[in-house]
Residue frames relative to the residue before (quaternion, step in Angstrom):
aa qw qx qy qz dx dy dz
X 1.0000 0.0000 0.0000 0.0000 0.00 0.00 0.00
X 0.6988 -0.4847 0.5050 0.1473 3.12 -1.39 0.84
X 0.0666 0.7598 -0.6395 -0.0966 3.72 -0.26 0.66
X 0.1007 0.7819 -0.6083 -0.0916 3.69 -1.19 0.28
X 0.3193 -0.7414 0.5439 0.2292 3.41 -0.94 1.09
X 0.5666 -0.7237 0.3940 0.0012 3.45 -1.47 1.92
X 0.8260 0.4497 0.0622 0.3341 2.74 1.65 -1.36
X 0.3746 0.7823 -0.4566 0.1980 3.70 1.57 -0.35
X 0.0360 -0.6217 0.7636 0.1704 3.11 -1.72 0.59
X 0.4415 -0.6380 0.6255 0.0826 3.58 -2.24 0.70
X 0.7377 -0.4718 0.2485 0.4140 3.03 -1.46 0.33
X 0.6436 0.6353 -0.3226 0.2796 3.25 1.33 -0.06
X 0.4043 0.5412 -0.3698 0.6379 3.28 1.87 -0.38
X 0.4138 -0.7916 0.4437 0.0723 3.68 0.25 1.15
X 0.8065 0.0385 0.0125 0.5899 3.78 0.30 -1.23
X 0.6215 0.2186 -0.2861 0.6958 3.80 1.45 0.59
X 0.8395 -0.0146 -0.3023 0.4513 3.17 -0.41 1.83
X 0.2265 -0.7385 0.6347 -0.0217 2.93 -1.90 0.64
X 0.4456 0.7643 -0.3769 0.2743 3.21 1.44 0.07
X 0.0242 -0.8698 0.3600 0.3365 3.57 -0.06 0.10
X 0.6978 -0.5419 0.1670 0.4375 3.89 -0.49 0.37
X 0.6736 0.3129 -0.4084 0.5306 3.74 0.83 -0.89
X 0.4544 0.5917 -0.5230 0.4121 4.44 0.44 -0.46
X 0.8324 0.3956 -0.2762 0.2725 3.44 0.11 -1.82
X 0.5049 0.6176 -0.2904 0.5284 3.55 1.60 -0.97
X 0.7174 0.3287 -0.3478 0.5063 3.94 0.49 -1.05
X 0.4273 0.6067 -0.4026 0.5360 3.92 0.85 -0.66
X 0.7128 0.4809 -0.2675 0.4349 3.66 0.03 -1.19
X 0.8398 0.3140 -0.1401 0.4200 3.34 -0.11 -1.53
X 0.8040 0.2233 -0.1754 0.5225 3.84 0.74 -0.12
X 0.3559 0.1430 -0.6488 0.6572 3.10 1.10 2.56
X 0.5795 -0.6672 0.4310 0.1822 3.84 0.39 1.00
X 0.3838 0.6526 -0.6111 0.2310 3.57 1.24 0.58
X 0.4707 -0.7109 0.4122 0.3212 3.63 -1.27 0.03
X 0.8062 0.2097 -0.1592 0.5297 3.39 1.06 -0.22
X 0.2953 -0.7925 0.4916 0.2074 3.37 -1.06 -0.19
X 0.2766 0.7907 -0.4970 -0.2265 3.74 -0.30 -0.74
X 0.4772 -0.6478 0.5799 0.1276 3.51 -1.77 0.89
X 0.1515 -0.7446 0.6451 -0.0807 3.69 -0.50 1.22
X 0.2163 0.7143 -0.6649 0.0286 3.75 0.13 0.09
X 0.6329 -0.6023 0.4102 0.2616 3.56 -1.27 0.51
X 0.8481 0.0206 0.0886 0.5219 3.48 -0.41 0.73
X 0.8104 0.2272 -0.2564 0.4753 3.60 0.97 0.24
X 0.1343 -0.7695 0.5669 0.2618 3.70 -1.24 -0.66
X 0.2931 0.8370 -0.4397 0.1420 3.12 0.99 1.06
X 0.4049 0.5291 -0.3762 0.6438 3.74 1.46 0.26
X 0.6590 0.5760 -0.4462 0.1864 3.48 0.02 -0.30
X 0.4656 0.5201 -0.4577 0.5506 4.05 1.52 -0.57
X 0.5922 0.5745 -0.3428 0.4491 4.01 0.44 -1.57
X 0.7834 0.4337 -0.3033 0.3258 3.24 0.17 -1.59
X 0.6332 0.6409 -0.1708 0.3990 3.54 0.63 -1.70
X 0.8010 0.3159 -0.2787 0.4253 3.43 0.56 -0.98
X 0.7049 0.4135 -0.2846 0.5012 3.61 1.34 -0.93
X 0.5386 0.5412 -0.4665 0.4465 3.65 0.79 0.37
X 0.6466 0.4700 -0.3150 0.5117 3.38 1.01 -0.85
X 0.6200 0.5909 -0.2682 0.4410 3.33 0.78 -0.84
X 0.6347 0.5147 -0.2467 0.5210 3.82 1.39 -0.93
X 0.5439 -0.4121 0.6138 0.3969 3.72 0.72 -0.69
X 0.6084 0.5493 -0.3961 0.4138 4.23 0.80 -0.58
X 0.0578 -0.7204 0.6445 0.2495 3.23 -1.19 -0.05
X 0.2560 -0.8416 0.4728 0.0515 2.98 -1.09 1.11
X 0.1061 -0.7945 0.5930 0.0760 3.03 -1.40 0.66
X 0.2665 -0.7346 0.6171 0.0924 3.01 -1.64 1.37
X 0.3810 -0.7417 0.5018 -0.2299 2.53 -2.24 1.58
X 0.1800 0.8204 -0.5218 -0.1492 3.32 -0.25 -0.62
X 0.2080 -0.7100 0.5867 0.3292 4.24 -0.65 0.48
X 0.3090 -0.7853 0.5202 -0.1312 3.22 -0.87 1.45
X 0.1393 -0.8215 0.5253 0.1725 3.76 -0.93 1.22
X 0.2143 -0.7408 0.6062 0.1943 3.62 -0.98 1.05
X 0.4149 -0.6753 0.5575 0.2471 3.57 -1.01 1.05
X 0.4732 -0.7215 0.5048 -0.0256 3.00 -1.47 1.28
X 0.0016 0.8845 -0.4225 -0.1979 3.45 0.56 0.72
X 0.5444 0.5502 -0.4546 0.4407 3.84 1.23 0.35
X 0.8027 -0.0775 0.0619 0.5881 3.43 1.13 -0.06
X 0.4682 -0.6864 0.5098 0.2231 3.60 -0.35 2.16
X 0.8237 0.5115 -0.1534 0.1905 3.09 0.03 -1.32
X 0.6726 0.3669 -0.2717 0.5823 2.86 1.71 -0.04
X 0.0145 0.7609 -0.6044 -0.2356 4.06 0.32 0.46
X 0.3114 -0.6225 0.5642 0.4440 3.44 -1.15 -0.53
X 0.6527 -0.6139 0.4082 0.1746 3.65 -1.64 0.24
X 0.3009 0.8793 -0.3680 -0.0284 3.17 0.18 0.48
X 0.3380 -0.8095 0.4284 0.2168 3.90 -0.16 0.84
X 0.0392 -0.8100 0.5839 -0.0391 3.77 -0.84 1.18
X 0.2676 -0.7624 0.5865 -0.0556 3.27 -0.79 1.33
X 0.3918 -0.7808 0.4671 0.1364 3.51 -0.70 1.21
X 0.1438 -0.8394 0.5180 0.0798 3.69 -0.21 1.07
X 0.7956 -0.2503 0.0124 0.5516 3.50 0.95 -0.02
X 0.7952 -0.2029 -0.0052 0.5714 3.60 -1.50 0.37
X 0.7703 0.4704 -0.2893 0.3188 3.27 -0.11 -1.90
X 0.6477 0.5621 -0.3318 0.3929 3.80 1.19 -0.57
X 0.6107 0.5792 -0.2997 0.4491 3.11 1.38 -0.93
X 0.6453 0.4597 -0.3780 0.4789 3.65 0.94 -0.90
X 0.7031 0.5301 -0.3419 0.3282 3.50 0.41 -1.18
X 0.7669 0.2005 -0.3144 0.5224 3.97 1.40 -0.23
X 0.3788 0.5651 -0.5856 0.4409 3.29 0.67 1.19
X 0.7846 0.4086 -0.2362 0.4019 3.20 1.01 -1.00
X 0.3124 0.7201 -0.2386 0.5718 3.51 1.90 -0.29
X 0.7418 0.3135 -0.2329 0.5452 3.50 -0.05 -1.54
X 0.7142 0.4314 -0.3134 0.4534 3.97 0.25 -1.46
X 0.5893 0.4698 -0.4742 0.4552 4.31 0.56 -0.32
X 0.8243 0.4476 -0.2341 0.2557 3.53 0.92 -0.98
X 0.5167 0.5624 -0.2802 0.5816 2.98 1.99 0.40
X 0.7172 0.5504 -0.1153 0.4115 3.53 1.22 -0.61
X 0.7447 0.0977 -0.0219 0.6598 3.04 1.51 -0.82
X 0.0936 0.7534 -0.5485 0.3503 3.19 1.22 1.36
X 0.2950 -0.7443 0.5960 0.0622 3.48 -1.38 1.06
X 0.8443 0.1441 -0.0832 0.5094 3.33 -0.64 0.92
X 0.4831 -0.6837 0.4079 0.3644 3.43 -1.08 -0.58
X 0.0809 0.7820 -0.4191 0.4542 3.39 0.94 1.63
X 0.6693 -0.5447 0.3059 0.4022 3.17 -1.48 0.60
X 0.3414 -0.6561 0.4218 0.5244 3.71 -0.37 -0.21
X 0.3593 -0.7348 0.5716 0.0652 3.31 -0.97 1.13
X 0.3098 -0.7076 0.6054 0.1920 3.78 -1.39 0.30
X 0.3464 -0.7392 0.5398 0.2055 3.52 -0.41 1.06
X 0.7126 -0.4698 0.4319 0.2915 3.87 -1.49 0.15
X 0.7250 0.3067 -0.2147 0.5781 3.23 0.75 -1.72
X 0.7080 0.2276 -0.5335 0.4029 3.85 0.03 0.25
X 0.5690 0.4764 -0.5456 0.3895 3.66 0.10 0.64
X 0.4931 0.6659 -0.3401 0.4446 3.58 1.18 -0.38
X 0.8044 0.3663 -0.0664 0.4631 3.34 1.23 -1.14
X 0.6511 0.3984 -0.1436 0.6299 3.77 2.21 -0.43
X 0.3816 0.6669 -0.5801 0.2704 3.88 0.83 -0.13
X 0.4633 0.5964 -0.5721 0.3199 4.04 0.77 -1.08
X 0.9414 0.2434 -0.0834 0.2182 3.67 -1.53 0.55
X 0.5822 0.5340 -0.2305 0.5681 2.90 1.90 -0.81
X 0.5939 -0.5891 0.5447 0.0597 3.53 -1.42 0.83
X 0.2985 0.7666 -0.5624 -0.0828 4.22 0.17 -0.27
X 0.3024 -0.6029 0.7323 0.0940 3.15 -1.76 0.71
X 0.3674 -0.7810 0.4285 0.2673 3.67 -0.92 0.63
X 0.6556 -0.4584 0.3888 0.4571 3.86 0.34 0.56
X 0.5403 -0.4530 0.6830 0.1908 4.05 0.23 -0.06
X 0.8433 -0.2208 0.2644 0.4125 3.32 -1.78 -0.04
X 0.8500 0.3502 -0.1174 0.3757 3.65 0.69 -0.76
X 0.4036 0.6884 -0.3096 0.5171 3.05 1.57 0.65
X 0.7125 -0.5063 0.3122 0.3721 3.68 -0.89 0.91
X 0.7438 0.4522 -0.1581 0.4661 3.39 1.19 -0.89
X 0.8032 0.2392 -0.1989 0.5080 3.28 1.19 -0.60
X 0.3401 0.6025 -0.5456 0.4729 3.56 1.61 0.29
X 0.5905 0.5936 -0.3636 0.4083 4.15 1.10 -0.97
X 0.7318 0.5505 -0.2250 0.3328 2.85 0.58 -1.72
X 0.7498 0.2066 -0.1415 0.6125 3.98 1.07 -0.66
X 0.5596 0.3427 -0.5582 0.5077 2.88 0.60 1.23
X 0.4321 -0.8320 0.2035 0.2822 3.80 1.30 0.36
X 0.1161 0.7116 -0.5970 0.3516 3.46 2.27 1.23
X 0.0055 -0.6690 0.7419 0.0442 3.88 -0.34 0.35
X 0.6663 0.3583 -0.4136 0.5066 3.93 0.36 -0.61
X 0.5655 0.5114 -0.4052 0.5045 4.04 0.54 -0.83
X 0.7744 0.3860 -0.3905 0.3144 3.58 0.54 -1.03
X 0.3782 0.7152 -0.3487 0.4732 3.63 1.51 -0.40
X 0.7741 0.4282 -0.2771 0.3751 3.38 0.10 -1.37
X 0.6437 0.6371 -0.1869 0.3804 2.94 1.06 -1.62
X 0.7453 0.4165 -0.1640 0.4942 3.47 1.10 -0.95
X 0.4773 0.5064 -0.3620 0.6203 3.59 1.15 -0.43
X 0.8017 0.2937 -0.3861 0.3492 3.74 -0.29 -0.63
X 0.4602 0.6418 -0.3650 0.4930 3.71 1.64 -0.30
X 0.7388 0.4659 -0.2809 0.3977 3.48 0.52 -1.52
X 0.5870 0.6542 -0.2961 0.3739 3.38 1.36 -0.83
X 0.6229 0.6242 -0.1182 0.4565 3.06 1.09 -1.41
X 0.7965 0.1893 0.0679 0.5703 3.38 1.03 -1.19
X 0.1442 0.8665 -0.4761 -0.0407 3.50 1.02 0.78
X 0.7746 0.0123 -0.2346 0.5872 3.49 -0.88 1.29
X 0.6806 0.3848 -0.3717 0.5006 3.69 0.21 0.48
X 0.6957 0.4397 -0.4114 0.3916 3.77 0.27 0.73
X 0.2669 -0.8187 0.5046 0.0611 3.11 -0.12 1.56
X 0.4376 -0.6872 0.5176 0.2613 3.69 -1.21 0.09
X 0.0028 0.8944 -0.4035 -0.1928 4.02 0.49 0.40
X 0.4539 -0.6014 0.6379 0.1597 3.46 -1.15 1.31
X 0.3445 0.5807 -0.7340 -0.0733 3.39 -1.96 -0.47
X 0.2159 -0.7381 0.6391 0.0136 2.57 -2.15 0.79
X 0.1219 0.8172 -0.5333 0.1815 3.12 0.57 1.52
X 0.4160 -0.5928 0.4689 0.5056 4.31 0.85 0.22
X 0.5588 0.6087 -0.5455 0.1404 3.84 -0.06 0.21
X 0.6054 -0.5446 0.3932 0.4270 3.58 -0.54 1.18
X 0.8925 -0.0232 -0.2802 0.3527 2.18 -2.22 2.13
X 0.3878 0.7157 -0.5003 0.2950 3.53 0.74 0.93
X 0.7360 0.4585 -0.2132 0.4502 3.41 0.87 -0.73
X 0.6616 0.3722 -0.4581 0.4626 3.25 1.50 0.49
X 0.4616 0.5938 -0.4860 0.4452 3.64 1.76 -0.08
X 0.4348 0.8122 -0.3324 0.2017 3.60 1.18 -0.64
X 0.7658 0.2492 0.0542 0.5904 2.62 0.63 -2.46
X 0.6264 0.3236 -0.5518 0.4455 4.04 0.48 0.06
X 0.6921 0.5463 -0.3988 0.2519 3.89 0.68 0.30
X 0.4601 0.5302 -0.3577 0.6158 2.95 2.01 -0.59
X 0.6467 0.5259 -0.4113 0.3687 4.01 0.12 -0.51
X 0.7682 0.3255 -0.2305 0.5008 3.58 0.98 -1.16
X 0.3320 0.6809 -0.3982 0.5173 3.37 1.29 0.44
X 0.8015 0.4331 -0.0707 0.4063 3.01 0.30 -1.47
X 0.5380 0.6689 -0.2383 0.4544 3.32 1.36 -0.79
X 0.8546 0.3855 0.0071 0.3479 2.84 0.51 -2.37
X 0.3012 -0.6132 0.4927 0.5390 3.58 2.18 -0.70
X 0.5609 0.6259 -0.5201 0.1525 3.73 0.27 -0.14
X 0.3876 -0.7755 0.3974 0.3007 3.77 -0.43 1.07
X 0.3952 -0.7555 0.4506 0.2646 3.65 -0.93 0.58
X 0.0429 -0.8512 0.5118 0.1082 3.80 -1.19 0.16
X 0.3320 -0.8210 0.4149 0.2090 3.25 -0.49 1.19
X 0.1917 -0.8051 0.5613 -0.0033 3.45 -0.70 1.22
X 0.3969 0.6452 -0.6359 -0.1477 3.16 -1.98 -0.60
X 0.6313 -0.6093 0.3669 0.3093 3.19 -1.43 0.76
X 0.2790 -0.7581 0.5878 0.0445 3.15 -0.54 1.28
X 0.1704 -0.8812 0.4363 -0.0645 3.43 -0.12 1.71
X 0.7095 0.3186 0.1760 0.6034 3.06 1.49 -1.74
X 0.3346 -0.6614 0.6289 0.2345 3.50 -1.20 0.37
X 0.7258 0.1152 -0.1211 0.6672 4.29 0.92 -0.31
């Protein structure tokens, strides 16, 4: 099987990454993976750079962006969530997404992505659930197994067939029980899983 990594951030994810765009693409294509995708936080500026020298590598690329959803039980904590552009209409809907959460940004916080405009932009777009720090898995290790249900039903809904469940295995404490209560509510809910990690570095 094919492994492809979901998750990369670039020098443009400023204080979360360091990769730069023509390295990560040459990195890519000579360990013979076939795609890529670019997730920078809160932006898509790599994405002309990224698109043309992936294509140019033999890679296909996919665009992303890692994205904060505002918490309304607690600002201060959004949750993460990672959206991947499946075709035009997807691509507009997280331009416009990314450009609402900078505009109608509250305070002086990250920019954050409200609910009701994802209700109204999900068309085209791809979601991944944030891992451990996502709405679903912030539940899950906090042992709301019924919260994590809900939580995940109103996602899948939102994102029918296109909302993945994200594993990782990076050793960082109390993973291997976020593991197996995610693979279970997976399994429950039908919700397919995807192995991730945050691709930070190139070594």
């Amino acid at each position: 099987l094919d492994f492809v990594h979901l998750r990369g951030h670039t020098e443009y994810s400023i204080v979360d990454g360091l990769d730069r765009v023509k390295p990560l693409i040459n990195t890519v294509a000579e360990a013979g993976m076939p795609a890529v995708a670019v997730t920078d936080q809160s932006n898509l500026f790599a994405m002309i750079k990224f698109y043309s020298g992936a294509m140019a590598a033999g890679v296909k690329p996919i665009c992303g962006c890692d994205i904060l959803v505002e918490n309304t039980d607690n600002r201060e904590r959004p949750f993460p969530l990672v959206l991947l552009v499946r075709n035009l209409n997807g691509y507009r809907n997280l331009t416009r997404l990314i450009s609402m959460s900078y505009t109608q940004k509250e305070g002086h916080g990250s920019p954050t992505i409200k609910r009701e405009w994802l209700e109204t932009h999900a068309d085209g777009l791809i979601a991944l659930s944030g891992g451990p720090e996502g709405e679903v898995g912030r539940l899950l290790n906090e042992r709301d197994t019924a919260g994590a249900r809900s939580a995940l039903d109103w996602w899948m809904r939102l994102f029918p067939e296109s909302f993945f469940l994200e594993i990782q295995r990076c050793g960082r404490a109390g993973e291997e029980a976020y593991i197996q209560a995610a693979v279970n509510l997976a399994s429950e809910a039908s919700c397919p899983l995807v192995a991730t990690n945050d691709v930070r570095f190139l070594k």
